[in-house]
N, C-alpha and C positions, 0 to 999 in steps of 0.2 A: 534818343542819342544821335542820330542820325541827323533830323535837322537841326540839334546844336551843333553837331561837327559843321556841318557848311556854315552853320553862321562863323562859327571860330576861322573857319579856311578860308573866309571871307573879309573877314576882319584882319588876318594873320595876311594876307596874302593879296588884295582888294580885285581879287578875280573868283570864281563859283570853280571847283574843282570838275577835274573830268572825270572823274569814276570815283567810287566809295566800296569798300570792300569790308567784309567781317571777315574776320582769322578768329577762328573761337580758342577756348579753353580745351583743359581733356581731363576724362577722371580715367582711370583704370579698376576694371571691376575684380579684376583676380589677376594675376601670375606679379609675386614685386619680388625684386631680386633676380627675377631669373633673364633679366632682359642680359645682362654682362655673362652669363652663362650661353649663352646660344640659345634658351630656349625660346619660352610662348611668353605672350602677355592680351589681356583682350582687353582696351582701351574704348571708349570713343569722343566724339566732341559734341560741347556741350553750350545750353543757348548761353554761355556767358564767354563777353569775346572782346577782342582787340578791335575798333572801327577806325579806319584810313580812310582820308579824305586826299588825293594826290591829283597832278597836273602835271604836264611835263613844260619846263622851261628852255629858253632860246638859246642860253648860253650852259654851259657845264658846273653851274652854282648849286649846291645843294642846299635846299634851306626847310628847316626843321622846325615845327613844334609840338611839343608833346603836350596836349590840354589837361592833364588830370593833374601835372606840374606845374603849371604855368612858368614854364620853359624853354627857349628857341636854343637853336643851334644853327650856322652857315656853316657851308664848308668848299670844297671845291671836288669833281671826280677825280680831280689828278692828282690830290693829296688828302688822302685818308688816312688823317692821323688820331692814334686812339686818344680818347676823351677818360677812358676810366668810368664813365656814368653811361647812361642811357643811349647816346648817340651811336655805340659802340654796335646795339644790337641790326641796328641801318647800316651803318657804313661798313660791318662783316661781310653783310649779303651781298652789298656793292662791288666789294673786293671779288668775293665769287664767280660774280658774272663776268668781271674783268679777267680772273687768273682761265676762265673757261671760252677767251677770247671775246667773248661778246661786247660791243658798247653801249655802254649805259647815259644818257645825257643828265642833263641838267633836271632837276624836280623838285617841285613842294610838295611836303607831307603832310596833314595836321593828322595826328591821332590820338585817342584816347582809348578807356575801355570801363566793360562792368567785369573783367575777371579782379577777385579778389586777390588783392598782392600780397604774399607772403603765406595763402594757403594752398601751396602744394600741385595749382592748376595749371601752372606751365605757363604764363603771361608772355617771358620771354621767347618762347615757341611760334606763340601766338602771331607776335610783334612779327620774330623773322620771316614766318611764313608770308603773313599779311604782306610785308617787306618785297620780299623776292616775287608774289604773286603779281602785285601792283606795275614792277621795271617789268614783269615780261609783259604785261599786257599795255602798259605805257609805250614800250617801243616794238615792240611784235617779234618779240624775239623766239617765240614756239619751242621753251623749254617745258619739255612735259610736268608731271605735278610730282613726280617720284625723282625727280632730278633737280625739283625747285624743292623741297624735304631734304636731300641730302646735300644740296646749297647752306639750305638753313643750319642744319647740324656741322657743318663744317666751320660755319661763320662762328657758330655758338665755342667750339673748340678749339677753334686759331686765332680768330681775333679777340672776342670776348673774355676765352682762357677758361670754359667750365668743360671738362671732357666727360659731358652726357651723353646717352646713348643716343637712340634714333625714336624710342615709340612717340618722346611727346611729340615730335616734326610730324610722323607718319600720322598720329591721331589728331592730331591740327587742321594737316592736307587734305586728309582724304576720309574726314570721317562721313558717316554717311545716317540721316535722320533714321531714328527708329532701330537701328543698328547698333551693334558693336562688332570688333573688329580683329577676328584671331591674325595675329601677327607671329609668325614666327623670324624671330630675332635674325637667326642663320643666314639666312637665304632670302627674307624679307617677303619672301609669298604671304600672299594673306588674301582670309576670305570672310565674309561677313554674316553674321548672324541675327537676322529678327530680338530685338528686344522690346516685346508686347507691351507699351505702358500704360493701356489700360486698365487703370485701377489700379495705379501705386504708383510711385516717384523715386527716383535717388535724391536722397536727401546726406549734404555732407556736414560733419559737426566738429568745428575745429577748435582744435585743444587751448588756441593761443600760448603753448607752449614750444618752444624746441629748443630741446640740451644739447650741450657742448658737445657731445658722444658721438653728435649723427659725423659728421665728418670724418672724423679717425675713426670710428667704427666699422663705417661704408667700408674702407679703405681692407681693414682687418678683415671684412668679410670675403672681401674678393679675395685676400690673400691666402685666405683658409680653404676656399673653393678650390682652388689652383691647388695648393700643396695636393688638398684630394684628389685631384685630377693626377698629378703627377704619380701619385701612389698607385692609382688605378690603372694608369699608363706602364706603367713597372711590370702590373699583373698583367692585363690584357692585352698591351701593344698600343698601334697607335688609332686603333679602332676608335678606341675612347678619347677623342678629342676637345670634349669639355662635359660639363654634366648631363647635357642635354644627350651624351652617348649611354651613361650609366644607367645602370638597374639597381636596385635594392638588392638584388640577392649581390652582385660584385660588392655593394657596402658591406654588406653584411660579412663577408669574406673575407674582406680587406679591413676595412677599418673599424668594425664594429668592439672588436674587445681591445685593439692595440692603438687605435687613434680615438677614441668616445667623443672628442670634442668633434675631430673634421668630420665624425660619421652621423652627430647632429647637422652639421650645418650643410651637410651633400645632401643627407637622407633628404631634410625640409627643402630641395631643391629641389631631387626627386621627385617628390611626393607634389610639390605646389606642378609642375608640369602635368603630372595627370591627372591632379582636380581640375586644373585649367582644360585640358581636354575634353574630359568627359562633363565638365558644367558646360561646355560649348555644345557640346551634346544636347545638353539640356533644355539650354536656351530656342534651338532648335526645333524640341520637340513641345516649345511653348510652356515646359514645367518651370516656372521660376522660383517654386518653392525649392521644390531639388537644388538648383542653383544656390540662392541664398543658405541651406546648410554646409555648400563646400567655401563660401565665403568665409563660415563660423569656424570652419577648419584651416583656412587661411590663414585665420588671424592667432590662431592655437598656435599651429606652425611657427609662424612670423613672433612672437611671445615667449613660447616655450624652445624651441626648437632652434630657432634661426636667434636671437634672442635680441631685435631689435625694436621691441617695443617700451613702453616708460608705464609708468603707473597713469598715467593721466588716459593714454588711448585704454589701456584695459577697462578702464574704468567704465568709459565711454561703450563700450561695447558689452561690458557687464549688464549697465542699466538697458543697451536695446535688449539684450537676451529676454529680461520681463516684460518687455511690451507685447502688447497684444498689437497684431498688426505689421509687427516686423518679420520679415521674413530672411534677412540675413544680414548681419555686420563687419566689418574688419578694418584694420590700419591700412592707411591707401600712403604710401612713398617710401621714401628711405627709412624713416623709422624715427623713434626718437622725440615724441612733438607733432605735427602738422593736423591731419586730419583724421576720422572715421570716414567710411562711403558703409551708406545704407539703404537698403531696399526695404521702402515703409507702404504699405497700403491706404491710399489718400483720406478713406474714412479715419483715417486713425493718428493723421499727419499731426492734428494740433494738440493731443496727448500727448502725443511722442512728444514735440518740440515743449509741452511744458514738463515732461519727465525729467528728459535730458536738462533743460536749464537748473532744474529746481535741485534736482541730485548731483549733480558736476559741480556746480557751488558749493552746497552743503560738504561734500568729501575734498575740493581741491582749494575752494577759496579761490577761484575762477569763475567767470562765464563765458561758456561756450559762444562761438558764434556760427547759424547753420544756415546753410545754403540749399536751396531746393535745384534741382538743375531735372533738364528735357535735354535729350539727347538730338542732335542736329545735324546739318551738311558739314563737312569741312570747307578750307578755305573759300572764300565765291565772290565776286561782284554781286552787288546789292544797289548799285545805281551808276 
């Protein structure tokens, strides 16, 4: 990938680029939904990534190719006007460094990637990180990596216009090989945990489905979150400030026989925080089977409970519960479509991936398409 990218930045541009950077992908192994809650989510980054080929130029010309499109873009720094497409997720970050006083000059980019577009890995993350990592080190601007993260998430919600949270920037930035990454949402502290992969893989299995539902749903769920909160807030004060304050016995108290639905959807918020805690735990103490049963309760939760799953993910994690070799499954994003994430044992990978194809056909009239992923550094110069 890499020495195609210099040839294309070569070709696109008739100079050799001065640095080449990876922005990888992210999965997230447990906590979904709870990131707009305040609470945990433990993400990491993964070998499949964004690669930037950039130079810095003489004048304040921005010029653009995106390789996997065969698509260029010009532009100027002094007018960053949105595009509506791809150029947007560049010239957001740009804007960043500008509204933060810094000057940004003139540059070529070429980039392409091997993250898969449209399952669920954060590409656009990928890009901004890659983006904003590239200008600081172009012109030596010395913005740290948690400040070039919250560049990216800003560019993605004000310029781009998607109002996501922070894990995928943060698991982009700063993921770390062999790790994953407790992140608590709140306060953005985080700390990292050992994930052993010796002898077994995350392997993801994408529905190639998603329904109409995920959007308006998302929306509905936040909304029911909150009302709960506000209920909560009635009873306890302002102690309780998002779910990430609550206890199950306050549900229980509160909403259990007079709200049934919001006391589903707090409880499953609840409850996903401290499997998330205590499979960090886990992870820790090198048990990864442990871990992979609070996966399988994840996705119970997230199904039952929270009730953003379709028939297609259940399915999907139906058939891993039979394998021999798996050690835990569940729905990894908004819900609705996208993916599985599964921890499969490597003797056992090419069963699994012919289970999975052979039974996902036969019941949906689909095939699956699945991803093996190695956990990795975040953002970095590569050359």
């Amino acid at each position: 990938m890499l020495e195609t990218l210099s040839q294309t930045f070569q070709q696109a541009f008739g100079t050799s680029p001065t640095l080449q950077i990876a922005s990888p992908g992210r999965v997230n192994l447990i906590g979904e939904h709870t990131d707009y809650n305040e609470g945990f989510v433990l993400p990491a980054a993964i070998d499949k990534a964004i690669f930037l080929a950039v130079s810095p130029r003489q004048d304040q010309e921005l010029h653009f190719f995106a390789a996997d499109l065969n698509e260029s873009y010009a532009g100027h720094t002094d007018n960053l006007t949105h595009t509506d497409s791809w150029p947007d997720y560049l010239l957001g970050v740009i804007q960043q460094f500008q509204l933060a006083g810094l000057t940004v000059g003139g540059f070529n980019c070429a980039f392409g990637g091997t993250i898969p577009i449209g399952a669920g890995l954060s590409s656009s993350a990928a890009l901004e990180n890659g983006v904003g990592f590239a200008i600081n080190e172009l012109f030596s601007l010395g913005v740290d990596r948690l400040d070039l993260l919250k560049m990216s998430q800003r560019a993605e919600n004000n310029f781009v216009g998607l109002k996501c949270g922070i894990m995928d920037m943060f698991a982009s930035m700063m993921g770390k090989a062999g790790h994953v990454i407790r992140l608590d949402c709140r306060s953005l502290d985080f700390a990292y945990a050992p994930l052993k992969m010796d002898g077994f893989r995350i392997v993801l299995c994408d529905t190639q489905v998603k329904h109409s539902l995920a959007s308006s749903e998302y929306n509905t769920r936040r909304e029911e979150c909150e009302a709960g909160v506000r209920i909560l807030q009635a009873a306890y004060g302002e102690s309780v400030k998002s779910l990430r304050d609550a206890t199950m016995d306050m549900l229980d108290a509160q909403l259990k026989d007079r709200h049934p639905l919001l006391y589903r959807r707090c409880a499953y918020i609840v409850q996903e925080n401290e499997r998330l805690l205590t499979g960090y735990n886990d992870l820790e103490a090198g048990d990864v089977e442990a871990f992979g049963q609070k996966m399988y309760g994840s996705h119970e939760g997230l199904s039952q409970w929270y009730e953003v799953s379709c028939d297609e993910l259940d399915i999907l994690v139906d058939i891993a519960r039979t394998q021999r070799g798996v050690l835990g499954a569940r729905m990894m994003g908004g819900g609705f479509g996208g993916c599985t994430i599964n921890l499969v044992r490597e003797e056992a990978l090419d069963a699994f991936k012919e289970a999975i194809t052979e039974q996902y056909q036969a019941k949906t009239g689909q095939l699956p398409l699945i991803y093996i992923c190695k956990i990795e550094d975040g953002t970095h110069v590569i050359a």
